[in-house]
C-alpha positions as CSV (number, residue, x, y, z in Angstrom):
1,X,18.1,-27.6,-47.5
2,X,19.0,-25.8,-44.2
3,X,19.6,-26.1,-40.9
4,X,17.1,-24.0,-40.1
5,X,14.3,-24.9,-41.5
6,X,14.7,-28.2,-38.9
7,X,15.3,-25.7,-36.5
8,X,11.8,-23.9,-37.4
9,X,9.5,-27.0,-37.8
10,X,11.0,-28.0,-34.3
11,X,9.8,-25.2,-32.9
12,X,6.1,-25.5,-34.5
13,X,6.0,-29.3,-33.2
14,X,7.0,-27.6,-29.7
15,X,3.7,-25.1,-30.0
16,X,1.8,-27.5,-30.7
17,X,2.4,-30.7,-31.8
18,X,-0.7,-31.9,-32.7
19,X,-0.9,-29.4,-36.1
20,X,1.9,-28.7,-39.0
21,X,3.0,-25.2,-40.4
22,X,2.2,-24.3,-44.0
23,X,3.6,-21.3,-45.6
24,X,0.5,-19.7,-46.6
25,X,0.4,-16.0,-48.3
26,X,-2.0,-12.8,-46.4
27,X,-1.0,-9.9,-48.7
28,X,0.5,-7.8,-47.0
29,X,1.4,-5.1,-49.2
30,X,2.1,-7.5,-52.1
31,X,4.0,-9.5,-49.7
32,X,3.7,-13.5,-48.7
33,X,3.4,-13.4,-44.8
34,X,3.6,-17.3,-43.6
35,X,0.7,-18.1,-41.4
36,X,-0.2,-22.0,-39.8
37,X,-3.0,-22.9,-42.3
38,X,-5.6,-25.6,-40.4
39,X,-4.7,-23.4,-36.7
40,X,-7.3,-21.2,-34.8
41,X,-5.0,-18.2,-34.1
42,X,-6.9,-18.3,-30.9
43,X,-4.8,-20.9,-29.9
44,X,-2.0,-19.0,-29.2
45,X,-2.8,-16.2,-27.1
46,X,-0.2,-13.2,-26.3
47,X,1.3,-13.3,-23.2
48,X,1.1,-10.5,-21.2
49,X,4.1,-8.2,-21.5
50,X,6.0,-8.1,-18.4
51,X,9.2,-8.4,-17.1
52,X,10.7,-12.0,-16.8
53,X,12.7,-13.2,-14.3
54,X,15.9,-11.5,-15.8
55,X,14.3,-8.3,-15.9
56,X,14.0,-8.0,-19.5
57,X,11.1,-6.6,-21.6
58,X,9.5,-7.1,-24.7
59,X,10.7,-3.9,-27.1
60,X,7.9,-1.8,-28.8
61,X,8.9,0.1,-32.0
62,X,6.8,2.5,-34.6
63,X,7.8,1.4,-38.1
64,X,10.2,3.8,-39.5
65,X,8.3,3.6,-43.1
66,X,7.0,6.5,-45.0
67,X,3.0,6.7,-46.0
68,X,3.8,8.5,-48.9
69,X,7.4,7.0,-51.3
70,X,8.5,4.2,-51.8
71,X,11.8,4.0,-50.1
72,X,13.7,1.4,-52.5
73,X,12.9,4.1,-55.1
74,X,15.8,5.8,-54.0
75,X,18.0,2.6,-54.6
76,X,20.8,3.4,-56.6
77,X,22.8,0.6,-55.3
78,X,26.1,0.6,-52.5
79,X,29.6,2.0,-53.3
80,X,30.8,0.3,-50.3
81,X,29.6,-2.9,-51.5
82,X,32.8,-4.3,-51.5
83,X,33.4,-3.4,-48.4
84,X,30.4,-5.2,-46.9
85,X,31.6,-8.1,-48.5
86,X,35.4,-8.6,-47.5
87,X,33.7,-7.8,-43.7
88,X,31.2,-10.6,-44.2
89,X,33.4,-13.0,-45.6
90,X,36.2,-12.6,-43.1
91,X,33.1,-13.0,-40.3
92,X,32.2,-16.4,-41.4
93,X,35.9,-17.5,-42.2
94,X,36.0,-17.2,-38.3
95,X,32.9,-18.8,-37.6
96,X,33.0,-22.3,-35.5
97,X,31.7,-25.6,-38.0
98,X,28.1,-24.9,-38.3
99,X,25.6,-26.7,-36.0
100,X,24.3,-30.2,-36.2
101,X,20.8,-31.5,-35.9
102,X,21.2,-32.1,-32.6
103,X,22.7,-28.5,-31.5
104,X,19.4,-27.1,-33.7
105,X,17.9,-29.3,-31.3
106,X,19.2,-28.4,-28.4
107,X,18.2,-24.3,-29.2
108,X,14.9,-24.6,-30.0
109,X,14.7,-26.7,-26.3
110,X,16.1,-23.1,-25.1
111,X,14.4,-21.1,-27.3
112,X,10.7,-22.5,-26.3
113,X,11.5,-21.6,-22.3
114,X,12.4,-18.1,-23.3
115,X,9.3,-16.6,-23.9
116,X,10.6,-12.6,-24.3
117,X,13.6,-13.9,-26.5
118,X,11.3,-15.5,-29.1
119,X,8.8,-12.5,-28.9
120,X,11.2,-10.8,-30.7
121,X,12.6,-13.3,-32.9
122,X,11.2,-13.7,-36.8
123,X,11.8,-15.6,-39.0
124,X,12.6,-14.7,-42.7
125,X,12.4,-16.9,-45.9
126,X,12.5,-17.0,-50.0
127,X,10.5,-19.8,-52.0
128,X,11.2,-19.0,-55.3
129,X,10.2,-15.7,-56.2
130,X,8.0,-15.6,-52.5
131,X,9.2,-13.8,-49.5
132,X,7.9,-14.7,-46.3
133,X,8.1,-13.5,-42.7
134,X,6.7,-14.9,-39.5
135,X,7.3,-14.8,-35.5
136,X,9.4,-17.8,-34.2
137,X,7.1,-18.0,-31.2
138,X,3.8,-17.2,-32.8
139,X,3.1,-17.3,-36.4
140,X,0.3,-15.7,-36.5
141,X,1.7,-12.5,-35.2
142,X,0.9,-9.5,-37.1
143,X,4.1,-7.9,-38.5
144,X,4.2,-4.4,-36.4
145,X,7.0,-1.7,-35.8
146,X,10.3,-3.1,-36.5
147,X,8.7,-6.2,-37.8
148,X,6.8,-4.1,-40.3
149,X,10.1,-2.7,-41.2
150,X,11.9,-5.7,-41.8
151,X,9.3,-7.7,-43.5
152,X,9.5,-4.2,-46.0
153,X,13.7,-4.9,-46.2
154,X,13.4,-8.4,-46.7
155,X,10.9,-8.0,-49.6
156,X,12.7,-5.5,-51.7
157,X,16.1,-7.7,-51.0
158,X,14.0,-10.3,-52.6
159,X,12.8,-8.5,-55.6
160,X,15.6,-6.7,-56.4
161,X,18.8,-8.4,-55.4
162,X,20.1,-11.9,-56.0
163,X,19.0,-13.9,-53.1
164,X,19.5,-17.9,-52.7
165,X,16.4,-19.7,-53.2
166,X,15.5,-21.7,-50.1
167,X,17.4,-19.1,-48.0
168,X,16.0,-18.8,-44.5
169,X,17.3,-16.2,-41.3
170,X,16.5,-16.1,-37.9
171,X,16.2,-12.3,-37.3
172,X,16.2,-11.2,-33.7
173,X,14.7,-7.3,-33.6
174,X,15.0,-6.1,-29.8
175,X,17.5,-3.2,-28.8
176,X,20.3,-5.9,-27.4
177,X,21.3,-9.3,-28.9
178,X,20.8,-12.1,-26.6
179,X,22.3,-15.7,-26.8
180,X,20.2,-18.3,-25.2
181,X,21.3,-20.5,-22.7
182,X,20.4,-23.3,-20.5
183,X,16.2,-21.9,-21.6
184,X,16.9,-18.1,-20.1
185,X,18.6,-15.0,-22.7
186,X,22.1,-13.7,-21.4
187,X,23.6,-10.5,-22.7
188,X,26.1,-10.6,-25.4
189,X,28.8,-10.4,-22.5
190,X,27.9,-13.5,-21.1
191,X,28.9,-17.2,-22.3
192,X,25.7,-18.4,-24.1
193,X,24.7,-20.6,-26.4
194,X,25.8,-19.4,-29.9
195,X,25.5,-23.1,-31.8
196,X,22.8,-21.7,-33.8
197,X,24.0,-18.6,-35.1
198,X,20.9,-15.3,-35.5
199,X,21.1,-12.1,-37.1
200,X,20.3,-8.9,-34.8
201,X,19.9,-5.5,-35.4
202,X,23.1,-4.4,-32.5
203,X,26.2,-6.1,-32.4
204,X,28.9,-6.2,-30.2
205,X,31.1,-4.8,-33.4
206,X,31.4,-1.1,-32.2
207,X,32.1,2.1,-34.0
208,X,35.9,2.6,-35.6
209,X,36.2,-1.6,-34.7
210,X,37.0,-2.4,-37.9
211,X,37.8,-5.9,-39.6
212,X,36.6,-8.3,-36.9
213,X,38.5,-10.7,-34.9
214,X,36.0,-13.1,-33.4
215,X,33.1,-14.8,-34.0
216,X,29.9,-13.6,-31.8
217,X,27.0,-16.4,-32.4
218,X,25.2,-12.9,-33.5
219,X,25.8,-11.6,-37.2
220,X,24.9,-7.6,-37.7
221,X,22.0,-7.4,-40.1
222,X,20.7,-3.9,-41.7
223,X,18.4,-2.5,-39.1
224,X,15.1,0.1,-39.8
225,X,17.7,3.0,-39.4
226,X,18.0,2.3,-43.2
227,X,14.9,3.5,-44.0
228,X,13.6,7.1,-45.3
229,X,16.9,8.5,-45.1
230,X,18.8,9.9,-47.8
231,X,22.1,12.6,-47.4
232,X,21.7,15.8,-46.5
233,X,22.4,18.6,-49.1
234,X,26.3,19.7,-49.0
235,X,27.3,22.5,-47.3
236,X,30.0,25.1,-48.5
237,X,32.2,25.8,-45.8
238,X,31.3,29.4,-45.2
239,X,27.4,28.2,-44.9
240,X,29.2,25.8,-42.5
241,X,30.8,28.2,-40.6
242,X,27.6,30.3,-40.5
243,X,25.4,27.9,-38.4
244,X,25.7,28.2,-34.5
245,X,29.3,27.1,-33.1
246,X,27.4,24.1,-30.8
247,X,27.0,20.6,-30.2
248,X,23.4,19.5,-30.4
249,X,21.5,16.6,-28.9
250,X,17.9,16.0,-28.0
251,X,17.0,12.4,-26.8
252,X,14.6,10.7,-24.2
253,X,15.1,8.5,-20.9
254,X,14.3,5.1,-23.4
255,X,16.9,2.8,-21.5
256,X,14.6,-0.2,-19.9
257,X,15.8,0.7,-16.4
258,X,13.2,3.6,-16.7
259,X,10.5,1.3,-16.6
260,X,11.6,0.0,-13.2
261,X,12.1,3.2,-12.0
262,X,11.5,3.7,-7.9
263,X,13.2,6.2,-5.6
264,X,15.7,4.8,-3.4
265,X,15.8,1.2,-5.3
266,X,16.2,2.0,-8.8
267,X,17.1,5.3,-9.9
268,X,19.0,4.3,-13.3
269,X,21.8,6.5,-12.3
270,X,24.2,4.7,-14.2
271,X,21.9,5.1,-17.8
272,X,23.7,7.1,-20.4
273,X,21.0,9.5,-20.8
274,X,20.9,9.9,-17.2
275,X,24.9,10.7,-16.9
276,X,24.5,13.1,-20.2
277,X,22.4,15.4,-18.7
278,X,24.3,15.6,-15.4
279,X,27.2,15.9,-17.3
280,X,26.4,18.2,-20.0
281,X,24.0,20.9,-17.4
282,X,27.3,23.0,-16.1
283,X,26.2,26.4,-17.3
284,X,29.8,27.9,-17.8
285,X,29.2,25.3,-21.0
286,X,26.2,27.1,-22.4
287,X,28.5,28.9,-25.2
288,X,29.2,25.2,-26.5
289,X,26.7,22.4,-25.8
290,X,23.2,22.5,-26.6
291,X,21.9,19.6,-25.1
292,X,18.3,18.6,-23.6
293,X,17.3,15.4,-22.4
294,X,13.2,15.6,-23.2
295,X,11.7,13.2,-20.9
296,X,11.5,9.6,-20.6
297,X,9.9,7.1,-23.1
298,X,8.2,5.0,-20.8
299,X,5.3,6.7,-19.4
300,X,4.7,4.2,-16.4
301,X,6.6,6.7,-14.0
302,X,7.1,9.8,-16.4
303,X,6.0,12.2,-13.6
304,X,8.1,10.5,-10.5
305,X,11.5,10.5,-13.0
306,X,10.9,14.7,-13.8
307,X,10.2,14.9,-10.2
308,X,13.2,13.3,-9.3
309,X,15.5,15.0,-12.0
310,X,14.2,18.3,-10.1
311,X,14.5,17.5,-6.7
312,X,17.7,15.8,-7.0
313,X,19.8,17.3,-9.7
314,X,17.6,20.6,-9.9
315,X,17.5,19.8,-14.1
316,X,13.9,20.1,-15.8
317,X,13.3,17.5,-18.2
318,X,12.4,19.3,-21.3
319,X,9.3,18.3,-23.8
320,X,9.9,15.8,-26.7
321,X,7.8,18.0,-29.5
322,X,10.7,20.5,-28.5
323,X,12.6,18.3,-30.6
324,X,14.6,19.8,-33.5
325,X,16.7,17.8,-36.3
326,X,19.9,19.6,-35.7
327,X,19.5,23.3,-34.2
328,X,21.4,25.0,-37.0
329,X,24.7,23.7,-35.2
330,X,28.4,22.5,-36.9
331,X,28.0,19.5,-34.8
332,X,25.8,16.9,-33.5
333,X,26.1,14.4,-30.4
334,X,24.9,10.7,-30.8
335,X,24.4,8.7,-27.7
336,X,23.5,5.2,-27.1
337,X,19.5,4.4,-25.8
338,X,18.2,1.0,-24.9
339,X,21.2,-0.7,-26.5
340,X,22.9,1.1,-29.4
341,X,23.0,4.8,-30.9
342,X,21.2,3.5,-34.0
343,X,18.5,6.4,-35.3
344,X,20.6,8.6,-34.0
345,X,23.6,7.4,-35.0
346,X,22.2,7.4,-39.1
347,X,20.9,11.0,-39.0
348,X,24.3,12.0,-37.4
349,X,26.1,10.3,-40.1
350,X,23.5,11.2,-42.9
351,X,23.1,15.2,-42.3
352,X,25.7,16.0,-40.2
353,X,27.5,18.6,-39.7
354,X,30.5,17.3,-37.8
355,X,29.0,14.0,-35.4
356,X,30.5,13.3,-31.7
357,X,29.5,10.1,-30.6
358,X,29.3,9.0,-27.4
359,X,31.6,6.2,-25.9
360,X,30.5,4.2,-23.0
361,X,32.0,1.1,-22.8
362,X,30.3,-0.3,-19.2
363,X,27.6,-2.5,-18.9
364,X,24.3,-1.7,-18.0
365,X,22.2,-3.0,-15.5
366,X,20.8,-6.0,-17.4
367,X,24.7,-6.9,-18.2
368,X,25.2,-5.6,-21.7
369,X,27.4,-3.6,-23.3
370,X,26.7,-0.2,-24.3
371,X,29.1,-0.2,-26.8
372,X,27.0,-2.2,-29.6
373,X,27.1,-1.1,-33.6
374,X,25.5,-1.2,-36.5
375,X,26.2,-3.2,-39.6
376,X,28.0,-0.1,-40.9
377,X,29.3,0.9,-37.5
378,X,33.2,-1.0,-38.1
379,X,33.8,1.0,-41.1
380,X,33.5,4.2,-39.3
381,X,37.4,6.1,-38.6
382,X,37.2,8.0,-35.5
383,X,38.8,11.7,-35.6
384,X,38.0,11.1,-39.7
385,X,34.1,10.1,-40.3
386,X,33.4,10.9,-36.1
387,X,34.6,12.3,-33.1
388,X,34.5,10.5,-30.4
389,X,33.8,11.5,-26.5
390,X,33.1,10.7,-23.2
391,X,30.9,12.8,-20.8
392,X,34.0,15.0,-19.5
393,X,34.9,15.9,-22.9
394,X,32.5,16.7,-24.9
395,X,32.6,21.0,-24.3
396,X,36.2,20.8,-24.3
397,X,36.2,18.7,-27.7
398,X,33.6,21.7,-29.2
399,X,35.9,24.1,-28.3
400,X,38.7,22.7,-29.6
401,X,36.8,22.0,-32.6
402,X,35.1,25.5,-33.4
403,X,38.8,26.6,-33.0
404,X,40.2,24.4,-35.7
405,X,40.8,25.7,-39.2
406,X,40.5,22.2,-40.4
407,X,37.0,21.0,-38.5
408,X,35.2,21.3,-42.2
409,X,37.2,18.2,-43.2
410,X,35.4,16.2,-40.6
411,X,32.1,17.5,-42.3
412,X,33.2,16.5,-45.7
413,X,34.7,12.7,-44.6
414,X,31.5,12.4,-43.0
415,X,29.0,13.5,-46.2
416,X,31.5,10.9,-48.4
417,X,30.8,7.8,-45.7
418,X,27.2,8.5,-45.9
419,X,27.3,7.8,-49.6
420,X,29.6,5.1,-49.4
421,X,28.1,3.0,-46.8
422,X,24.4,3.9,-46.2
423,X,20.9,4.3,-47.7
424,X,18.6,2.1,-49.1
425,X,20.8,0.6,-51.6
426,X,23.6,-0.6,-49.3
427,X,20.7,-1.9,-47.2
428,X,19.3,-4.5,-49.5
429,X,23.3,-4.9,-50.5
430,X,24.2,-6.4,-47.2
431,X,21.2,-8.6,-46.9
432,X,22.2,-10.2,-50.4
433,X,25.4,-10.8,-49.1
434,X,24.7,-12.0,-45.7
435,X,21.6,-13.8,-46.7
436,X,23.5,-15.7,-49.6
437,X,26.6,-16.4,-46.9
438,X,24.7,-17.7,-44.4
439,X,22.8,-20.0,-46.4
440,X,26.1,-21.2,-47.5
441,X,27.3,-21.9,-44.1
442,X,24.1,-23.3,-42.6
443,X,23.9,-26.0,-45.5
444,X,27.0,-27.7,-44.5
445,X,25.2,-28.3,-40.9
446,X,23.6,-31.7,-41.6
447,X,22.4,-34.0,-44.3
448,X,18.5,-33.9,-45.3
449,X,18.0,-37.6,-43.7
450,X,18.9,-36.3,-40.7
451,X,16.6,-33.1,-40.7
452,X,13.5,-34.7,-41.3
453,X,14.1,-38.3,-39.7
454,X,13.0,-36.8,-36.4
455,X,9.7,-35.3,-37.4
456,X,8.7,-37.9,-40.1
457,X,7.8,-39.9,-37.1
458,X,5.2,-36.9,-35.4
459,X,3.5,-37.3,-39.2
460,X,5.6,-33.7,-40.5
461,X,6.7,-35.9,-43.9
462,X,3.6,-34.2,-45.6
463,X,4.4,-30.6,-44.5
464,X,8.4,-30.8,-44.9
465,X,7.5,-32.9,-48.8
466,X,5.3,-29.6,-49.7
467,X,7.7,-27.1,-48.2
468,X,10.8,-28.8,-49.9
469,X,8.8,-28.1,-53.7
């Protein structure tokens, strides 16, 4: 048995204490999705979704899944399997003795105060050959977005890779990892609570980090990027020499700070996005960078922020739909959003040509990092898969690149990490590995007796008998 699954029946008895949770299946394409059998789903209204006293919103996604294929069609397994798995394993060797029943205790305490955390927290689990996913904070909680997209990863993991029966994760899906301290979240950067470790879509294990050095409390787990994306067809270099000798980059305003926008209080100033445009409008660049920001993503002030952008820095914020995949350029520009480069970041690395990425390595006005990776991220060589830049340097690194006899080799090193390290294969790859390690670790937390001693006594024995068979 886990730790977890204490840690999840705590939290139930903490929503109300007065009903126990049964797994019970809603198909959901062919998939088990837990709901509270014997609860009126009207007892658990959503709250309203505002900022909380730290300022920090619940994330809306769409769900990255085709209507037509089947993704996991395309699984032809993960070359850098291996790879993944000496990463994972030297994670965990540095991971603090996992948590007793009284740390799990102690979270879910924290965890129940912080509403906005929870939101985006789900929780995912196999019982036998039954996958199931449901909201920490409300199980009845449709499956939407990222959710959607998750619940789709976790159930082809299940079918078609080796996963641990009994395995349960705690998978947080917002654009920043938060630890949970003292009931409020706190950026990766701050000291937090990390007793009961959770899996998150950004890490703080950047790009070109490599083998890591310290344990986070957060482990990187695949992330929708995964999805629908497959590499793009292989250029010969004088096709690759052909296409336009720029760097191109659309993107939106989709840091939170946009949401709080107001002129002379908070004009997000310090938001990548924001400092890309300023820094990439100098029209003696023209010959070399190509890049637009299209608006912002939060509607709420959408016509004060272009206003603004005009007055201020005389820049009009182009249209989204002007959006185009890669311009016919040699290279491509990915910059972090609302946490981490991640969509971005995947079609860079999946079709190319030749991918800057964008280094930023301050904090943004919430306190995190924008220097957060994917689970692939620490594999990635800079100058060899990726170039990277800051916001002085990327016309002068174009220039020095369309001048180089040798840029195609950047294009090629790229194409060969794609295969290596993404699509769906090395997606379900990684969850069998970090799903299986983790269940490893968490079962040396504490013994059965002392998960369900506590809760026998608030009449869970029938719930936790049924669940254990």
């Amino acid at each position: 048995m886990l730790l977890v699954r204490s840690v999840l029946f705590a939290l139930a008895a903490l929503v109300n204490s007065n009903h126990a949770l049964h797994a019970r299946g809603d198909a959901r394409n062919g998939m088990q999705v837990a709901q509270p059998e014997g609860i009126d789903q009207n007892e658990f209204p959503l709250q309203k979704r505002q900022a909380d006293e730290d300022s920090l919103f619940i994330e809306e996604s769409v769900s990255l899944l085709p209507s037509i294929h089947d993704p996991v069609a395309k699984d032809e397994g993960c070359p850098g399997g291996q790879e993944y798995k000496q990463w994972i394993d030297k994670l965990f060797d540095l991971a603090p003795p996992p948590p007793s029943c009284a740390m799990a205790k102690s979270f879910i305490t924290s965890l129940k105060e912080t509403t906005i955390f929870s939101a985006n927290l789900w929780v995912l689990r196999k019982r036998g050959n039954v996958s199931q996913i449901f909201n920490a904070r409300d199980p009845s909680m449709e499956p939407r977005g990222r959710a959607r997209d998750l619940q789709y990863l976790w159930e082809s993991a299940v079918k078609r890779r080796h996963i641990h029966d009994g395995a349960e994760l705690l998978v947080y899906i917002g654009d920043k990892p938060r630890n949970v301290s003292r009931g409020r979240p706190h950026g990766v950067s701050h000291p937090g609570d990390t007793s009961v470790p959770f899996f998150s879509f950004a890490t703080e294990f950047p790009a070109g980090s490599g083998m890591p050095t310290t344990w986070k409390g957060h482990v990187p787990f695949p992330s929708p990027s995964f999805l629908n994306k497959k590499v793009a067809k292989v250029l010969d270099e004088g096709s690759f020499l052909a296409r336009r000798p720029v760097v191109f980059y659309r993107g939106r305003l989709s840091e939170n700070c946009w949401g709080r926008f107001k002129v002379g209080q908070q004009e997000c100033n310090t938001t990548v996005r924001s400092k890309l445009a300023l820094a990439t409008s100098d029209p003696a660049d023209k010959d070399v960078l190509d890049v637009r920001i299209t608006g912002p993503a939060v509607k709420t002030h959408q016509y004060e922020i272009k206003a603004y952008f005009k007055r201020k820095y005389n820049y009009n914020l182009s249209l989204w739909k002007d959006t185009v995949t890669s311009g016919n350029s040699r290279m491509v520009l990915a910059a972090p959003g609302n946490g981490w480069a991640g969509d971005t970041m995947m079609k860079g690395m999946l079709e190319g040509p030749v991918l800057m990425y964008l280094v930023d390595r301050s904090h943004d006005d919430e306190g995190f990092t924008k220097d957060l990776g994917e689970i692939y991220f620490p594999f990635m060589k800079p100058g060899t898969d990726y170039v990277p830049v800051d916001y002085g340097s990327i016309a002068t690194e174009a220039r020095g690149l369309n001048a180089n006899p040798t840029t195609f080799a950047l294009y090629r090193a790229r194409e060969l990490f794609a295969k290596r390290f993404l699509g769906i294969g090395c997606a379900l790859t990684t969850i069998e590995l970090l799903s299986n390690r983790y269940h490893e670790y968490m079962s040396r937390g504490c013994s059965p007796s002392d998960q369900y001693e506590p809760y026998m006594s608030r009449g869970h024995h029938e719930h936790m008998s049924s669940t254990k068979q």
